[in-house]
C-alpha positions in Angstrom: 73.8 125.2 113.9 74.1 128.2 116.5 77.2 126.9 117.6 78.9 126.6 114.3 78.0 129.9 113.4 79.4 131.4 116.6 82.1 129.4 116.1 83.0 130.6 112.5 82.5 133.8 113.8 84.6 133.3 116.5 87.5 132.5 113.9 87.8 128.9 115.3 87.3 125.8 112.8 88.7 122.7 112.7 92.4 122.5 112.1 94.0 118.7 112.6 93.6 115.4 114.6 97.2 114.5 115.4 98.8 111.3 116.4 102.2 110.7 118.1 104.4 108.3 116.7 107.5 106.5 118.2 110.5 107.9 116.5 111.1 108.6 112.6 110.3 105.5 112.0 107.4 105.1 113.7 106.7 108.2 111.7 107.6 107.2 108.4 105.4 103.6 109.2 102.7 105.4 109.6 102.8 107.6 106.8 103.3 104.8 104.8 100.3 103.4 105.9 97.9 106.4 105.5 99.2 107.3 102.4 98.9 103.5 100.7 96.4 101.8 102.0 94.1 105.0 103.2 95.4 106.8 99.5 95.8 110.3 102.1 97.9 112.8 100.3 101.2 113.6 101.8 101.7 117.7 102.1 104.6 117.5 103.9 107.3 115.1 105.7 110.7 115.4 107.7 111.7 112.8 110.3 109.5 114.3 112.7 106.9 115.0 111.6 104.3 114.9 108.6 100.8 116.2 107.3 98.8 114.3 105.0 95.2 115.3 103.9 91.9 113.6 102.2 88.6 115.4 101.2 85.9 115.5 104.0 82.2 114.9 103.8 79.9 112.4 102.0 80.7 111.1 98.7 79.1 114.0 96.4 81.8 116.9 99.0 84.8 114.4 97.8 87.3 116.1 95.7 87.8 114.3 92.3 90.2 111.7 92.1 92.0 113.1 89.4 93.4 115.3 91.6 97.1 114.8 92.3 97.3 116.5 95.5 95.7 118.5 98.6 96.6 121.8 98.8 97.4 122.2 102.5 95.1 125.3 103.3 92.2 123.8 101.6 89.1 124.3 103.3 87.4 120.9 102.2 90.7 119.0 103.3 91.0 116.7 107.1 94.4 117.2 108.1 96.3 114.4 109.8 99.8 115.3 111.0 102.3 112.6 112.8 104.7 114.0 115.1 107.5 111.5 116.7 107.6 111.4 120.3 109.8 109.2 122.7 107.9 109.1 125.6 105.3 106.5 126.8 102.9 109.3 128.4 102.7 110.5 125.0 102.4 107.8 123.5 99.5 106.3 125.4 96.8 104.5 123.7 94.2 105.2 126.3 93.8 108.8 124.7 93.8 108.0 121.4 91.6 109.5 118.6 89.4 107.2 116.6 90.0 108.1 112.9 86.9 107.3 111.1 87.1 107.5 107.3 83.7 107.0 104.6 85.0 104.7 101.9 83.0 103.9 98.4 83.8 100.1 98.4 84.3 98.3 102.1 85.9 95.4 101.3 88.9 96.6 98.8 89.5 99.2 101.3 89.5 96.1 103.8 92.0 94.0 102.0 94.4 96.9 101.0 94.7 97.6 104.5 95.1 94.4 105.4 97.9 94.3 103.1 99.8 97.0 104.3 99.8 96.0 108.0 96.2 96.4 109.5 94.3 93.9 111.2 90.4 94.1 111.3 89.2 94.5 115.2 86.4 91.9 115.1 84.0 91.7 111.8 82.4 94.1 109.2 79.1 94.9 110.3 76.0 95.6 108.3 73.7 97.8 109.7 70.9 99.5 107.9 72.3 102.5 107.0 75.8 100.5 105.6 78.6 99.0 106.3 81.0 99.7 109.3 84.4 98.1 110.1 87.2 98.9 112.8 90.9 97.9 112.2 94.3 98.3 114.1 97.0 100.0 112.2 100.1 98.9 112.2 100.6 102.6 114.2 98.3 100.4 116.9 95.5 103.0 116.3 92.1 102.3 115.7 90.4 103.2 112.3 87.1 103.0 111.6 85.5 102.6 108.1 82.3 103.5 106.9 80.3 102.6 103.7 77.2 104.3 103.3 73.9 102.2 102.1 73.1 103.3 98.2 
């Protein structure tokens, strides 16, 4: 806890996890894909680039899902912004982030995913504490879902 604290003090926090994308249209795939089948709100989006947020923490720190948007400055809000970038250094997989989001039911999530493009990367695993899955967007990234044990 140390750490945070200096941290906080320090006036550094957590900003964004950012993933390149090949093009507009690589960006506009995978916006499409975070915001429908991930249900991320979109704050912004030009050709090159785009910010879409979610609450963070465990079920109870989620904001209600009456909520129509994110404001972008919110301090319970992950940020995910895809830029467009054309060249293959930047656009190497080997350096990729693992985007893990909690989800309330596994298998919807799963199949919505699915739907828009996803592919599960081997199966759904049960451990005690819940459920964990990987899948490859259609972005070629790997997501991680996880459904806590009740």
């Amino acid at each position: 806890m140390a750490s945070f604290a200096a941290a906080t003090a320090a006036g550094v926090r957590f900003g964004r996890v950012v993933l390149m994308a090949r093009g507009a249209e690589g960006v506009a795939n995978s916006v499409n894909f975070y915001q429908n089948a991930l249900g991320l709100t979109v704050v912004r989006h030009t050709d090159d680039w785009a910010e879409l947020a979610c609450g963070i923490g465990g079920r109870d720190d989620q904001p209600s899902s009456s909520s129509s948007s994110i404001p972008q400055q919110a301090s319970g809000a992950f940020r995910l912004t895809i830029r467009s970038v054309e060249s293959e250094a930047q656009l190497s997989a080997g350096y990729a982030p693992i985007l893990t989001f909690d989800v309330d039911d596994m298998d919807m999530t799963v199949a919505r995913c699915a739907q828009m493009g996803a592919s599960l990367d081997g199966p759904i695993q049960y451990p005690a504490h819940g459920k964990v899955a990987a899948l490859r967007a259609p972005d070629g990234y790997i997501i991680g879902l996880y459904e806590p044990a009740i």
